[in-house]
PLY file of the C-alpha trace (Angstrom):
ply
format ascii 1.0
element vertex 142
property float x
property float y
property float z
element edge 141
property int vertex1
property int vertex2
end_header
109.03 8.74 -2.03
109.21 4.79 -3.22
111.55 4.00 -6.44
110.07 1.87 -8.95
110.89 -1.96 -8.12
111.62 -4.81 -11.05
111.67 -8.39 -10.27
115.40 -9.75 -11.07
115.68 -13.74 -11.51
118.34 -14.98 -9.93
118.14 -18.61 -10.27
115.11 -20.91 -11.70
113.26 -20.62 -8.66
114.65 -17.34 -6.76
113.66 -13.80 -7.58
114.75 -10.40 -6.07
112.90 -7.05 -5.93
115.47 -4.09 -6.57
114.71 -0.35 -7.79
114.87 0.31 -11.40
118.35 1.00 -12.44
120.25 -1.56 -10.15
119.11 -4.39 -11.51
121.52 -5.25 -14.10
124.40 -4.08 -11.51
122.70 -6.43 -8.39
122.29 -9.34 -10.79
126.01 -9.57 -11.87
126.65 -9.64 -8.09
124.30 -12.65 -7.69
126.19 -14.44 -10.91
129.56 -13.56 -9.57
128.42 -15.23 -5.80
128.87 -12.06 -4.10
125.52 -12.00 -2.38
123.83 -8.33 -1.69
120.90 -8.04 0.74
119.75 -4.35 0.18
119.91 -1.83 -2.49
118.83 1.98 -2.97
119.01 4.40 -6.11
118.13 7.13 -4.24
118.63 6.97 -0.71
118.85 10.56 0.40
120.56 11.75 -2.69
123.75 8.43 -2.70
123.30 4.67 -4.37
123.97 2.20 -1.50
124.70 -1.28 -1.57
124.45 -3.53 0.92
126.56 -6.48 1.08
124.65 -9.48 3.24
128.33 -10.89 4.76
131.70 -9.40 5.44
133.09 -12.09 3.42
131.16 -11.03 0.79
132.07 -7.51 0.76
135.60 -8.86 0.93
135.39 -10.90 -2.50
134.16 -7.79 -4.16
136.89 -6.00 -2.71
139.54 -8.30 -3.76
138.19 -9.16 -6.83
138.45 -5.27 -7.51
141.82 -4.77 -6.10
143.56 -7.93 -8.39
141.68 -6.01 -11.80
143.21 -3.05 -10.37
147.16 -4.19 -10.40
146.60 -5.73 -13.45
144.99 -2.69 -14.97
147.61 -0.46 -13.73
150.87 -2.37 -15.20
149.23 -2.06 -18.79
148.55 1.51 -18.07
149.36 3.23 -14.78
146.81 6.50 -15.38
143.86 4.32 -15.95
140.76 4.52 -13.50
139.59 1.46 -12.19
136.81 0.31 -9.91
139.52 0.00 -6.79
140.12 4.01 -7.67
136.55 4.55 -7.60
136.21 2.64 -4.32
138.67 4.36 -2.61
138.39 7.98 -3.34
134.46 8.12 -3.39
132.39 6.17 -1.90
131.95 5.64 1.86
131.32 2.32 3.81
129.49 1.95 6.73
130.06 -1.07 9.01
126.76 -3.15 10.84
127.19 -5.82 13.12
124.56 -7.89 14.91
123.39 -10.74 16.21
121.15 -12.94 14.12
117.29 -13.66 15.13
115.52 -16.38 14.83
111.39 -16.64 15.85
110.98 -17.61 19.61
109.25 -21.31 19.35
107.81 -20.30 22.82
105.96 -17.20 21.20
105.57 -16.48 17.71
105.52 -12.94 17.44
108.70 -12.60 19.66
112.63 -13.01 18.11
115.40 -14.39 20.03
118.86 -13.97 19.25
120.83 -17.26 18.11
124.25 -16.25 19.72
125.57 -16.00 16.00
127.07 -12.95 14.69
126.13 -11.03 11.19
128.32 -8.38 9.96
126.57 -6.42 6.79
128.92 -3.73 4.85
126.75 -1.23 3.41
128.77 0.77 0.17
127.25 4.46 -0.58
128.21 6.79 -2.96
126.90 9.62 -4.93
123.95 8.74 -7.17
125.23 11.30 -10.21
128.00 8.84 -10.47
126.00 5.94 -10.92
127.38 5.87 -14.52
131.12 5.81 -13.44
130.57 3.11 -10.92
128.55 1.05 -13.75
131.01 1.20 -16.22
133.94 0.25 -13.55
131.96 -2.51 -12.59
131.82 -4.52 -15.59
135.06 -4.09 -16.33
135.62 -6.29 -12.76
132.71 -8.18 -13.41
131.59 -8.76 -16.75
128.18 -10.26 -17.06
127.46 -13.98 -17.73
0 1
1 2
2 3
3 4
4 5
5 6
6 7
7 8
8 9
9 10
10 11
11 12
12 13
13 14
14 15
15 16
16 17
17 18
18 19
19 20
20 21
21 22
22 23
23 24
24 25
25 26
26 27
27 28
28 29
29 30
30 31
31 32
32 33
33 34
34 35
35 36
36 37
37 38
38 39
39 40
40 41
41 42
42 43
43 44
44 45
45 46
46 47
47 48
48 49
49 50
50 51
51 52
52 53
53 54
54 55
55 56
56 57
57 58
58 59
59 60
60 61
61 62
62 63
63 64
64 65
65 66
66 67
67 68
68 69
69 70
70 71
71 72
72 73
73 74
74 75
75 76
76 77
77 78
78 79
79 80
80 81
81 82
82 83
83 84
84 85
85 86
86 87
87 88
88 89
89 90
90 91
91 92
92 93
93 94
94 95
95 96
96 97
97 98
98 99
99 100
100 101
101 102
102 103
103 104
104 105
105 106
106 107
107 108
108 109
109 110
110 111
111 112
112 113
113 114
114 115
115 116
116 117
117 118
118 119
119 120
120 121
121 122
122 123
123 124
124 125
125 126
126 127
127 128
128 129
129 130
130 131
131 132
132 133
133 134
134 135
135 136
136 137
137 138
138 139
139 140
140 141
């Protein structure tokens, strides 16, 4: 079963498609230039997140991690996003080699010899909530 879909503006002239819910969350990404490529509310019961380049995913990551020692020497029992990261959510690696359309046939691909590495972030969709609340505390909107 779909998941209702809301247009997000990005820029002026660039829009995104994401399912209800995410679209405050995958908008923040877009103003903090931490590009995601796909999102899911529901896929088979976990959010996912998918981050469109490793370096990316790394940002977020670091971004997360400097909040989190700073967060920690005002008060060392706090939660924090880098917590919440580590302890649950699960990461799934894709590598790949990018395609580009075959100018000898149209309907074919070819591979362009450059390689894409996506990090896809999944965790639990009844924690949706927690994960929203850690992320603005990284990444406060505009």
């Amino acid at each position: 079963m779909g998941h209702k879909q809301v247009d997000v503006k990005i820029e002026e002239d660039f829009f995104i498609c994401v399912d209800e819910g995410m679209e405050d969350i995958i908008k923040n990404f877009f103003h903090w230039e931490i590009e995601t490529c796909n999102s899911c509310i529901d896929y088979k019961g976990l959010v996912w997140i998918e981050f469109c380049e490793y370096g990316d995913w790394e940002q977020f990551l670091q971004l997360a991690l400097r909040h989190n020692i700073e967060s920690k020497g005002a008060d060392p029992e706090k939660g924090t996003l880098w917590d919440f990261l580590q302890e649950k959510t699960k990461v799934n690696l894709v590598f790949d080699e990018e395609l580009m359309e075959d100018p000898n046939n149209e309907e074919n691909t070819i591979g362009t010899g450059i390689l894409i590495i996506l990090v896809g972030l999944k965790f639990p969709k009844e924690l949706l909530a927690e994960f929203t609340e850690l992320f603005f505390e990284v990444f406060p909107p505009e």
